[in-house]
N, C-alpha and C positions, 0 to 999 in steps of 0.2 A: 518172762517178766512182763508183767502187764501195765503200761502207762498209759497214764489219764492226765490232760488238763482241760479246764472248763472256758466258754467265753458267754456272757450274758448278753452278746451284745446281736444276739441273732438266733434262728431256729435252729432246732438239733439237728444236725443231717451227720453224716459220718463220711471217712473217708478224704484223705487230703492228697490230690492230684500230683502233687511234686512230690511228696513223702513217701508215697504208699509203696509197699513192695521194696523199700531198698533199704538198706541198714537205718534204724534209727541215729539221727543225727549226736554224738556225742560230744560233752560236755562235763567239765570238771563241778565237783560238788564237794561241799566239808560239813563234817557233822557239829556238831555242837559244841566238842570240846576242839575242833581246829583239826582234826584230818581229814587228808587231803584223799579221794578216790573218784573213779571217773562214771557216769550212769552205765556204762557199760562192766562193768563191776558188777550189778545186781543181776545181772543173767541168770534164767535159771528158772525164773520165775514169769508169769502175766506181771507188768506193774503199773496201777493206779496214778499217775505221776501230776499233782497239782502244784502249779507257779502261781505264790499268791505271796502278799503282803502286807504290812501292818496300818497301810494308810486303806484297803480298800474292805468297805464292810461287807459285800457279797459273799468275798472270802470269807471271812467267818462263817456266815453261815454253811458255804460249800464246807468247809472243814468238818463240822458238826455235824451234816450228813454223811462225807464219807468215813468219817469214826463207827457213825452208826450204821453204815455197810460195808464195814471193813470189820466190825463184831461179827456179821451175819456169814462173812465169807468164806471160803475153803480155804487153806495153806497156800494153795497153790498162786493165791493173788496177793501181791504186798501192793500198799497202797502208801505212797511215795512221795513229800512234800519240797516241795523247792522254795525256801523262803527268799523274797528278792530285799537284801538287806543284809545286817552283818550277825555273826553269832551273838554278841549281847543285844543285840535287836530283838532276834529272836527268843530268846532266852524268857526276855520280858514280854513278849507275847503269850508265849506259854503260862506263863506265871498268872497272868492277867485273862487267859479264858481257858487254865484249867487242861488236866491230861487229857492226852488223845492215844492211848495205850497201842493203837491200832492202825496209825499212821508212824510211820517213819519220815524226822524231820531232819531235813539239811539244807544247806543255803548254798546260795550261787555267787562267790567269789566274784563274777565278774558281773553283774548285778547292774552295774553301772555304765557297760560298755554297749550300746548300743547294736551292736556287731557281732558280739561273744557272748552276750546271756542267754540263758533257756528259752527265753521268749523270743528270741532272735529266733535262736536254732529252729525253733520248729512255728515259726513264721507266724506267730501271733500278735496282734497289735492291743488286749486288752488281758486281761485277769478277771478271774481263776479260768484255765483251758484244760481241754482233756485231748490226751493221745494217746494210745495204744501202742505195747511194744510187746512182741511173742517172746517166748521166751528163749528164743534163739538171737535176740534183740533187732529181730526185722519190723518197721513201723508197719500195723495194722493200718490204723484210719486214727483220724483225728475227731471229735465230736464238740456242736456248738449246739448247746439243750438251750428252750427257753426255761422259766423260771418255774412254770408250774409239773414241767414233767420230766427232770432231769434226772434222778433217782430211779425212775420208773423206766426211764431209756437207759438208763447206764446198766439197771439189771438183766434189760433185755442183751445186750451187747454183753455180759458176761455169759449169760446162757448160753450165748451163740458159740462162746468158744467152751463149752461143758464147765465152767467155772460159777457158775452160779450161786447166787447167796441162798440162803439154808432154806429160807423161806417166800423161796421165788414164787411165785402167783400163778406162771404159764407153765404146764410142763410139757414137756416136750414128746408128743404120742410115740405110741412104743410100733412104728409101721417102718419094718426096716427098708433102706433104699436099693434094694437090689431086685433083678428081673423076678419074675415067678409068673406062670399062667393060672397058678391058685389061688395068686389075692386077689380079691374084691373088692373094690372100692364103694363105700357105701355112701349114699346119699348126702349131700349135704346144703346148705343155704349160704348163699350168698346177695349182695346188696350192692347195685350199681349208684353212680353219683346221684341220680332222682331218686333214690332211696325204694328202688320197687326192686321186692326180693323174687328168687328163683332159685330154684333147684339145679346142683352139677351132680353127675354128669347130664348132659342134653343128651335127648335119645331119638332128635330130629335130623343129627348126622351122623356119619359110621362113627364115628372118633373123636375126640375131644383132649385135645393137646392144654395140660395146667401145666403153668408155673407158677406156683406158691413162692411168695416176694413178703418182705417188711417193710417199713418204711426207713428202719432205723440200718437195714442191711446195704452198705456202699455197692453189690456187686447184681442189685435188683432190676435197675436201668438197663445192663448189659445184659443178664437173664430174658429179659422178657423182649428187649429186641432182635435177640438173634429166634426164640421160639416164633415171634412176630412174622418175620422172615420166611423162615421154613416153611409156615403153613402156609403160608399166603402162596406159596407154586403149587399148594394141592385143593384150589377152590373149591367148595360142594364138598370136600371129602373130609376133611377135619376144619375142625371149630375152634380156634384160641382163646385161652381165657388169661389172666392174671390174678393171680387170686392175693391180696392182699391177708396177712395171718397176722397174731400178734402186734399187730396196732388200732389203734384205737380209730372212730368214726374222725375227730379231730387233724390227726396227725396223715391220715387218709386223703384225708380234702386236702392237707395243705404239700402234700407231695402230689398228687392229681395235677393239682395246678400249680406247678412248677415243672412237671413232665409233657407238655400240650401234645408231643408227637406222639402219644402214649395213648393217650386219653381214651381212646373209642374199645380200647382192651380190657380197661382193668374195674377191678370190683373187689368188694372186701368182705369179708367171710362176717357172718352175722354170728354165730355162736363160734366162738375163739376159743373155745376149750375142748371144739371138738376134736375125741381120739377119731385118729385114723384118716385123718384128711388128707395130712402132710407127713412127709418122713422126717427124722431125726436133723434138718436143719433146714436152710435158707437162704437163697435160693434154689428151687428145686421143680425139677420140669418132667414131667409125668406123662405117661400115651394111655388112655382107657379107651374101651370099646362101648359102646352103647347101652349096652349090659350091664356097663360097671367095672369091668375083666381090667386087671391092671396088664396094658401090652409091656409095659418098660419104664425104665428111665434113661434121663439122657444128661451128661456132663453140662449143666446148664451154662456155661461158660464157653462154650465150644464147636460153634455150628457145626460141625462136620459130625459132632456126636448126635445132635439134634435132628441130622437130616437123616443118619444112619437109625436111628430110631425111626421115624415116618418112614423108610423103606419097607417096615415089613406092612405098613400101611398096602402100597404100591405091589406089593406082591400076597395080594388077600384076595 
């Protein structure tokens, strides 16, 4: 089950520090005609899950795009509405802007309580909000998009989990993540924050340690400080990069600078569509040889996997 709420009241970043990782927080919900069932009920599924209401006009229009990627999507995403208000409330909203064939609507009983409605539960202070819930109902991340690229983040964030709409834009190269001494990693261009491009791999030290990062990806920060790390005990011998993929020059700068301990690592891919750069997701942290010779990968989440990778470095 995939849930989504939105907030307009800030930049998109993803990932909610209390939430993440543990059961999504549940809460009772009624359909239209008045039954009663709980958001853990819709297991089974990724689900879209928006808390919105009839006083706030944002919502509207949030609704209106997820109708229209909620047409574009796979089965596998139900995109899930929590009206904060009563079912003839809703009823008249519907009426008044018209079917949304592709949202599932229901309202929050407790709407009113402070303490016990949805936006409590998952600790939001404004409307419409996005959260993410697997379909084992563990909360993903939470996402707060600004207004001009909300739709374009929220697709990326489905891709990430293989749920993608029909018509996604980025696809995701076909360079599977596993060892081999016969892939090749070929060339490609990258753009540091003064906008002066360059070629990876560098072939002015043995080894060149990527982690390919998003901006919209919660577990990037933590990818590229534990590769950060590693290298820096094999001075002269490997080179760190961060390769930012799949966002935009925008959305770059503005996670750049919001990461300042980062800063002297990372750089962002200039052709974004190119195959073969990066493997089938995100984060992901790579060992090449000067050459180009893909040596490994390493559980980018993991330092001990990171370091066991840079060994065969140490014994070369």
């Amino acid at each position: 089950m995939f849930l989504v709420a939105i907030s307009f009241s800030g930049v998109f970043c993803l990932g909610n520090g209390t939430l993440k990782g543990k059961p999504a927080p549940d809460f009772v919900v009624r359909s239209e005609s008045g039954t009663a069932r709980t958001l853990s009920s819709f297991r089974g599924k990724f689900i879209v899950l928006d808390i919105f209401s009839d006083y706030c006009l944002p919502c509207n229009v949030m609704l209106h795009d997820l109708e229209v990627l909620g047409s574009k999507s796979p089965p596998q995403v139900t995109f899930l509405a929590v009206f904060e208000g009563t079912e003839k409330s809703l009823l008249r909203w519907k009426t008044e802007h018209g079917p949304h064939p592709h949202v599932d609507f229901v309202c929050d009983p407790n709407w009113k309580s402070p303490s016990e409605c949805a936006r409590a539960k998952y600790l939001d202070q404004a409307i419409p909000s996005i959260h993410i819930i697997d379909p084992k109902g563990i909360y993903i991340e939470g996402a707060w998009q600004d207004e001009k690229n909300e739709i374009e983040n929220l697709e990326r964030v489905l891709a990430y989990y293989n749920v993608a709409p029909s018509d996604f834009a980025y696809k995701f190269p076909t360079w599977y993540p596993h060892f081999s001494n016969q892939l090749t990693h070929s060339s490609f261009r990258v753009r540091d924050v003064t906008d002066q491009d360059f070629d990876l791999p560098r072939t002015d030290r043995p080894y060149t340690m990527i982690t390919f990062w998003a901006t919209w990806s919660p577990d990037s920060s933590e990818a590229i400080k534990l590769a950060l790390k590693a290298c820096e005990a094999m001075p002269g011998r490997v080179e760190f990069y961060g390769v930012c993929v799949w966002s935009d020059a925008t959305s770059f700068h503005d996670w750049y600078n919001s990461h300042s301990c980062l800063r002297t690592t990372l750089y962002y891919q200039v052709d974004f569509d190119h195959v073969g750069s990066t493997p089938t997701g995100v984060p992901c942290t790579v060992l090449i040889d000067r050459g180009g010779k893909v040596l490994g990968y390493a559980d980018p989440l993991d330092l001990a996997s990171v370091n066991g990778l840079l060994q065969r470095v140490t014994h070369t």
